[in-house]
C-alpha positions in Angstrom: 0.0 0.0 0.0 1.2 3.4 -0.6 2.7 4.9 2.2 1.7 9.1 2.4 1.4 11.4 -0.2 4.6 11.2 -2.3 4.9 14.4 -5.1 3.4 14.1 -8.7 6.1 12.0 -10.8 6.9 9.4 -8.4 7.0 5.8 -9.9 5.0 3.7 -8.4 4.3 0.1 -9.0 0.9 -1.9 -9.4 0.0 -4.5 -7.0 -2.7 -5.8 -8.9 -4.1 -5.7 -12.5 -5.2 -2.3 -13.6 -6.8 -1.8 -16.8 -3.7 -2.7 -19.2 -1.1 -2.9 -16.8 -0.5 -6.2 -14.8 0.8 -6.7 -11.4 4.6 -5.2 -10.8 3.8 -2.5 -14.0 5.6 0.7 -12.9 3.8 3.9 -13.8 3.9 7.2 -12.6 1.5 9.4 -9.8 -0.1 12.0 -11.3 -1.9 13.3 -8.1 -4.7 12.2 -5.3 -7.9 12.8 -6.7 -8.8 14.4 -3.2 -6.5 15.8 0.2 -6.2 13.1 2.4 -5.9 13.7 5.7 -5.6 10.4 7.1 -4.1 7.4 5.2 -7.4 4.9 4.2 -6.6 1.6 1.8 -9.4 3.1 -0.4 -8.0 6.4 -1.4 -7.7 7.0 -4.9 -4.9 8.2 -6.8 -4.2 9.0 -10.5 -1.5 7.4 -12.7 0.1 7.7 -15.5 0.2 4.3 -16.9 1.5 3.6 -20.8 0.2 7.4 -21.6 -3.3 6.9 -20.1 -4.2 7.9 -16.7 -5.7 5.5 -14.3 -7.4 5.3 -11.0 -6.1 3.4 -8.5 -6.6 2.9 -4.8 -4.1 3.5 -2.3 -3.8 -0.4 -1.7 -3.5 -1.2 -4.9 0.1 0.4 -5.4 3.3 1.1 -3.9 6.2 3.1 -4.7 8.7 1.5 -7.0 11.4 -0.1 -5.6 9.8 -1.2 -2.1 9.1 -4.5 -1.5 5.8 -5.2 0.4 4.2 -8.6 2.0 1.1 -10.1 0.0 0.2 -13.0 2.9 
């Protein structure tokens, strides 16, 4: 899950199939679709995935390069 509110242009990676991207796809954050001012799984974010922008939820992606648990 995505930890904070990184800036616009941070890569992050899906953990789960979005649209055309598959799981471990790296895209990039456009922005949170609203100001969050306390962390929830279902926050959504934009990202720019492959030139399209996708919605995501907070769960569904981390930044690239961190390594997360899926028990």
């Amino acid at each position: 899950m995505l930890d904070n509110d990184p800036p616009a242009g941070t890569p992050v990676r899906f953990l789960v199939e979005v649209r055309k991207g598959t799981r471990g796809n790296v895209g990039r954050l456009i922005r949170p679709l609203r100001k969050y001012l306390i962390e929830n799984a279902d926050d959504e974010f934009e990202v720019d995935f492959g030139g399209e922008r996708v919605v995501v939820k907070r769960r569904d992606i981390v930044k690239a390069g961190e390594t997360t648990s899926t028990a």
